[in-house]
Every structure is written in C-alpha cells, then in structure tokens.
C-alpha positions as CSV (number, residue, x, y, z in Angstrom):
1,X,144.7,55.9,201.2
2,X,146.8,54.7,198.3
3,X,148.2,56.5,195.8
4,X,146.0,56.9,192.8
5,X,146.6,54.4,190.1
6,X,147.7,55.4,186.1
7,X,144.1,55.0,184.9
8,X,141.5,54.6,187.9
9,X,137.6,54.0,187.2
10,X,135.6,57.5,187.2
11,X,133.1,57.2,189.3
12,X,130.3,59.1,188.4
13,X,130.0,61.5,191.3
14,X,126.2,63.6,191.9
15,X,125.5,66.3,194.3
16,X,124.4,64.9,198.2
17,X,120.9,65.5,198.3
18,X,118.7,64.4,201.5
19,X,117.0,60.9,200.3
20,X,116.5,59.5,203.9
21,X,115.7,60.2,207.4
22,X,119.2,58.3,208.7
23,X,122.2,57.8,207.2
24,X,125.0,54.9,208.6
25,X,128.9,55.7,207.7
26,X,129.9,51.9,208.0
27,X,133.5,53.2,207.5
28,X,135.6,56.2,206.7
29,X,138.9,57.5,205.8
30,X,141.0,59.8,208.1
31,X,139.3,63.2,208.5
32,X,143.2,64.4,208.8
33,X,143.5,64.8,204.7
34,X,140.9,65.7,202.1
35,X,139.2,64.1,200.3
36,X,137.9,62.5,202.8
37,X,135.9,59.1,202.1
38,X,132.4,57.6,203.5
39,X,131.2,54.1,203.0
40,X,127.3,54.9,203.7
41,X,124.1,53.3,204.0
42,X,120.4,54.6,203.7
43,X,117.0,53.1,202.8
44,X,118.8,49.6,202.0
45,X,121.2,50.9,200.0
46,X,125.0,51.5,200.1
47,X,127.0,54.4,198.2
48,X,130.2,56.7,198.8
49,X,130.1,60.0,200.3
50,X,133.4,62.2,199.0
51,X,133.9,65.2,201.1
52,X,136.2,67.6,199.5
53,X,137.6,70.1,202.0
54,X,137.0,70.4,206.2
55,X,134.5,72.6,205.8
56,X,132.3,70.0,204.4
57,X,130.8,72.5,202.0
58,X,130.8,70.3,199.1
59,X,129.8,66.7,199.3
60,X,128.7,64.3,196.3
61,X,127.6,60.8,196.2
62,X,128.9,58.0,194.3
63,X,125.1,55.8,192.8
64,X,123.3,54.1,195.1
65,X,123.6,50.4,194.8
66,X,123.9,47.1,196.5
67,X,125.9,46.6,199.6
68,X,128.1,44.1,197.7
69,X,128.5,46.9,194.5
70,X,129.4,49.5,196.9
71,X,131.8,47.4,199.0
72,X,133.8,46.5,195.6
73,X,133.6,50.3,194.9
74,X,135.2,51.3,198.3
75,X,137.7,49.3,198.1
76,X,138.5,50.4,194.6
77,X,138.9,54.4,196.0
78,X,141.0,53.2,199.0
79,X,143.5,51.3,196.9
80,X,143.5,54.0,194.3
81,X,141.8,52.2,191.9
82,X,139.2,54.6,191.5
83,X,138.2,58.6,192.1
C-alpha cells in the first residue's frame, strides 16, 4: 500500500453490520500489516471493508455504492489517496 498522501479524502467510515446473506472480497490488501483492506460486494453493491488489527475485532465499512464508485474509491486507499 502507498504511503498516505498530505491531504487524503476521509472516507466516512460506519460500523460492519450484517446487511446480506453472502459477502464477495473481489480483492484485498496483504493480511501481513494492518489496516488491512477489502474491496467487497453484497446485494449489488460494492463498498470497503477496513480491518484494523488481526484479531479482526473492529471492522467498518466505507458507504455502499456502485461498483464503478467503489472501484475509484479503492484505488484511492491503495495509492494513499484516501483513509
């Protein structure tokens, strides 16, 4: 992951909370450093799972949006753009 830029976009981070039977991590960052990174998919819709520590205790979502939006979004957080 890239080092985080002078003045990333917040993203507006809410508590993980069960919205659909299945969830699809389309990609990931390395589960060998934390925060760890989740491009997801549920119900039609795309968002960003941030896992904060191995223990996987605390996990927010960025909104759910389009597949395009959340794409753009991803790439933002792995190029630092964005946390």
């Amino acid at each position: 992951m890239a080092t985080p830029q002078a003045q990333p976009v917040r993203v507006k981070w809410s508590p993980s909370v069960p919205r659909a039977d299945r969830l699809r991590i389309r990609e990931h960052t390395c589960a060998c450093t934390y925060p760890m990174f989740e491009l997801s998919t549920a119900a039609g819709l795309w968002f960003v799972r941030r896992i904060s520590d191995e223990n996987s205790a605390v996990i927010v979502e960025s909104p759910w949006m389009s597949a395009s939006a959340a794409r753009d979004l991803w790439l933002q957080i792995v190029t630092g753009q964005a946390e």
